[in-house]
N, C-alpha and C positions, 0 to 999 in steps of 0.2 A: 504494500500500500504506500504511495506519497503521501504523508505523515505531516502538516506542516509542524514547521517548531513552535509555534503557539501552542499546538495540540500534545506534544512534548510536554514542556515547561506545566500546561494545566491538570497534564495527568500523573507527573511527577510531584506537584504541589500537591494532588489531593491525595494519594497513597503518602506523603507526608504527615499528611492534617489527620488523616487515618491513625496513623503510630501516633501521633501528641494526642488523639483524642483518648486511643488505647491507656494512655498513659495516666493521663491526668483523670479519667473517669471510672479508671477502676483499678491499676498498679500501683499507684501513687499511696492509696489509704492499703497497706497489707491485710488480704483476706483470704480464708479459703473461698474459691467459689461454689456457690452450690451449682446442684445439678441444671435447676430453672432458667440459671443466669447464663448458663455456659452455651444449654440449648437456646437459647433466645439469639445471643452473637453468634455462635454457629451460624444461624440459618440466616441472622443479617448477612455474614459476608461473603457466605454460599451465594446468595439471592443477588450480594452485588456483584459480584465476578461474574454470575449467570448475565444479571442485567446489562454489564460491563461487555459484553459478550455478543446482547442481542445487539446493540449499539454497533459493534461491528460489521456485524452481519450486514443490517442495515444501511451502513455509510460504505463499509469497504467490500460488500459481497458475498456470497455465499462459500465461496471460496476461502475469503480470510477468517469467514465467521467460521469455517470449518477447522480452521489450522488452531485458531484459538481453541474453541474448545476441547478439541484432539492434547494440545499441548495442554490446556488446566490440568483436564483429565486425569494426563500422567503426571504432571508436577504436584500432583493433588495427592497420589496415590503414593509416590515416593515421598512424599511430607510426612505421612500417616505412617509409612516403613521407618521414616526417623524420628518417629515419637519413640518406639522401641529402645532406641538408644539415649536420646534425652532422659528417658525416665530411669534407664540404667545408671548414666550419669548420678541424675542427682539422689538416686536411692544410694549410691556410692557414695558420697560428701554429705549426705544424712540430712540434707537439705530442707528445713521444715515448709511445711504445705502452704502456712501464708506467703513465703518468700518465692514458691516457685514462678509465681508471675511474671517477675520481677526478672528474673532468669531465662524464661522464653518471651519476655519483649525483650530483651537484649540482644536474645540468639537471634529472634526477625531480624531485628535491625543489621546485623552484623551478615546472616544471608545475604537478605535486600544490596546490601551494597558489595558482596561478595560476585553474587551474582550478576551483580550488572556491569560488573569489571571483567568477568570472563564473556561478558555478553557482549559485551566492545571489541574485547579480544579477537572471541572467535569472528564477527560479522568482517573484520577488517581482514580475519586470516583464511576466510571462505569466499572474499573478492575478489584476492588475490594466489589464492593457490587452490584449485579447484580438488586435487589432489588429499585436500586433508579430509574429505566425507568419505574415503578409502577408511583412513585413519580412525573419525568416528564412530562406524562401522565395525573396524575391530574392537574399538573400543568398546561399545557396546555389548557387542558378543561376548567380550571378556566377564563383559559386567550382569549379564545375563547367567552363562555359566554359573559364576560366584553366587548369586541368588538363588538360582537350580541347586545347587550344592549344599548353600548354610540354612537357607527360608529364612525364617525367624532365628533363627538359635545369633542370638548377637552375645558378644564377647564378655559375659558378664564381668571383667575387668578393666571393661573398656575406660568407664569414667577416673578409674586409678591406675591410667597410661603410664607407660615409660616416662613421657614425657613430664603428664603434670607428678611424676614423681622427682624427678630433675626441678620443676620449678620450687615445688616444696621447699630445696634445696636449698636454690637460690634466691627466693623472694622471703623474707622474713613474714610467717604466718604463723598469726594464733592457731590453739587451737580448736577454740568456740566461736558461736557467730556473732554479732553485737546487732542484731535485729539485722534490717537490708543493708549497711554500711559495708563498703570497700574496707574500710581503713579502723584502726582501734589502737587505747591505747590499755598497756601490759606492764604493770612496772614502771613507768613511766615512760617505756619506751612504745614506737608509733611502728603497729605491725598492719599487715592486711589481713584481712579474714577468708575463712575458707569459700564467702562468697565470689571474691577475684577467681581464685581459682576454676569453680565452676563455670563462670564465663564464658574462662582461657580456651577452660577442656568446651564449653559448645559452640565458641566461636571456632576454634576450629574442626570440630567436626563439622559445620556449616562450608566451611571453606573444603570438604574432601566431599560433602553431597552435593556442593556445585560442580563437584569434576564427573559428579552421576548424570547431575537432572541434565545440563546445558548440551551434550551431545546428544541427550535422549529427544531435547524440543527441536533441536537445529535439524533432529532427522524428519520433522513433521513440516517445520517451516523456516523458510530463512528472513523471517521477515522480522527486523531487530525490535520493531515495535510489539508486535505480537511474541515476540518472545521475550521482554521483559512484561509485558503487562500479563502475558500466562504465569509469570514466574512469582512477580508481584501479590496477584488475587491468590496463589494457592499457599502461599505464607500468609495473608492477613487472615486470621481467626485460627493461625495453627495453635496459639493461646487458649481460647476458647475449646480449642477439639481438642487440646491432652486433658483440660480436667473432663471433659464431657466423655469421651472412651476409655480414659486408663485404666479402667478397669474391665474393658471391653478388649484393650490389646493385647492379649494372653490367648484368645480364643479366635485372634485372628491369623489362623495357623498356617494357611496356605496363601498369605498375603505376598509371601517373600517367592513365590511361584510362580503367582502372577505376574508380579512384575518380573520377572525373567522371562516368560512367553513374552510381554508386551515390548521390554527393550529387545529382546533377540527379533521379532516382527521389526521394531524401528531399525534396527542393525541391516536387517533385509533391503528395507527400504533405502536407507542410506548409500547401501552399495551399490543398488537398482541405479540411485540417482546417480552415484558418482559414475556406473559408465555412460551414461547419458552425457555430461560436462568433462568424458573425458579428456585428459591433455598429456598423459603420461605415455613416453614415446615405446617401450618396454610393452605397452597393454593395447592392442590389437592397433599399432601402429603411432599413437597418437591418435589415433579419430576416436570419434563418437560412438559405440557399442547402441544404433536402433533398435537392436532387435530385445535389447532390456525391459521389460514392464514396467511402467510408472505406476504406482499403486495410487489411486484417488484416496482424498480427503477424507470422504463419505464414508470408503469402506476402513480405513484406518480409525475413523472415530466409532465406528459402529465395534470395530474388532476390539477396543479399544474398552469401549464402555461393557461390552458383553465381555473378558476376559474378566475387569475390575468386579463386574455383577457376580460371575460364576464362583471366582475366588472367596468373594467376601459370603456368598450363600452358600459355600461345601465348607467354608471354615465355620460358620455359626453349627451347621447341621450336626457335621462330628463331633465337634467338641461338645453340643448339649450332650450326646449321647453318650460319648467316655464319661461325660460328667454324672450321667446317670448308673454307670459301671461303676462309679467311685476311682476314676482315672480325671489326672489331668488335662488339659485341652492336648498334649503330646503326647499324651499314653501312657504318661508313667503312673502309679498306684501313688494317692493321695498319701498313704500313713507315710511312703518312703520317703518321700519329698520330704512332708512336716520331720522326718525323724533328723533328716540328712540337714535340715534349717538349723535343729538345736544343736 
């Protein structure tokens, strides 16, 4: 779509006004949320990215209305795959329930702008080297495999890395919280709390799911705009949806499946494209590979949304019924679990 930069700057201002309002009207005073509150914003920023979306369609096509919602869809679905690991996070750092807010409007913000730096990146490195959707391609495969392989099973050590165990190290940390404060003071001396830390560890894991999602949307659309406002709507109210399902994420068992059918399809597609824009002299001369498939929009978003529907309704199904067995959403026998906890 030709974008003008007015239209830029107003939709960059209001995913702004979006985080300040997050902030000040409900992170700012520390709360749990209840359940009412969490589903209420849910469905507002569901309903606006939806809204956000029909806008497109309308001004820019059915086309681009296509690529958008194709692109939410999966950014939406890999958001929800890295609540998994945030909540690992901060069940690791002991993180109390009013502070967690506080913690994933940070990790957004720290996304948000993650992403929109490799969003630059890639749009300038896809004008000019046609060569790199080969790249993304494998890339995806890779990342597909690795989901076929682990599903859900995420590193329950993930949140006490190598890393933030090196920072321990070297940043002087209490070792209590002092309510939501960075900073405290111990003796008179002025340490940071274990809240920095937390940050550290989802600010970068944020920065290694942009090296997931942005191959996966560049493989639906190359259209910079539509790939940061896909990227944008499926982080606001990621807040709102870790207290609204975390206790729904356990039981979402075959989610890490899905998205590996959905990125190995995008990977498909990716390669599809790149011999289409071939230019690699090595690969059927330099020329253009016609005889490749272009896969439509239409049937990517449809494969897209039935792959997301199928996963998320065979993972409720199972797990009620292990759960009726006296097993876990995994299979494993409930006493052994609680036993292997004490």
């Amino acid at each position: 779509m030709d974008v003008p930069l007015f239209v830029w700057l107003l939709t960059i201002a209001g995913i702004l006004a979006l985080l300040v309002f997050d902030f000040y009207s409900h992170v700012r005073t520390p709360h749990v949320p209840h359940i009412r509150e969490s589903a209420f914003w849910s469905a507002f920023y569901i309903g606006l990215a939806v809204l956000f979306g029909v806008g497109i369609w309308v001004f820019g096509g059915h086309q681009a209305g296509g690529e958008y919602f194709a692109g939410w869809l999966t950014e939406k679905a890999l958001s929800v795959d890295n609540l998994f690991v945030f909540l690992i996070i901060m069940s690791s750092f002991a993180v109390p329930k009013e502070f967690q807010q506080k913690v994933l409007l940070v990790g957004v913000a720290i996304a948000l702008v993650a992403r929109g730096i490799f969003i630059a990146l890639g749009v300038t490195i896809i004008e000019n080297y046609s060569w790199v959707f080969y790249l993304f391609g494998a890339l995806l495969f890779w990342l597909a495999w690795s989901q076929a392989r682990g599903g859900n099973e995420h590193d329950a050590d993930e949140g006490d890395s190598r890393l933030i165990r090196v920072l321990r190290r070297v940043i002087p940390t209490s070792k209590d919280y002092d309510g939501d404060r960075l900073t405290t003071k111990v003796d008179g001396k002025r340490l940071f709390t274990p809240m920095l830390l937390v940050m550290v560890a989802i600010g970068l894991t944020d920065v290694l799911f942009a090296l997931d999602s942005i191959p996966a949307i560049f493989g639906l659309t190359q259209d910079a705009f539509i790939v940061f406002t896909a990227n944008a709507f499926s982080l606001l109210g990621l807040r709102q949806l870790y207290f609204l399902i975390a206790g729904l994420l356990e039981r979402l068992i075959y989610l890490g499946q899905g998205l590996a059918v959905i990125l190995g399809f995008i990977g498909v597609k990716l390669v599809f494209h790149a011999m289409h824009v071939n230019e690699l002299p090595f690969i059927n001369g330099g020329e253009h590979i016609e005889w490749a498939p272009e896969i439509p929009i239409w049937f990517s978003l449809s494969f897209i949304a039935l792959t997301i529907a199928v996963a998320t309704v065979a993972s409720l199904v199972v797990s009620k019924r292990r759960a009726e067995r006296g097993l876990t959403p995994t299979g494993q026998p409930r006493d052994a679990v609680a036993a292997d906890a004490e």
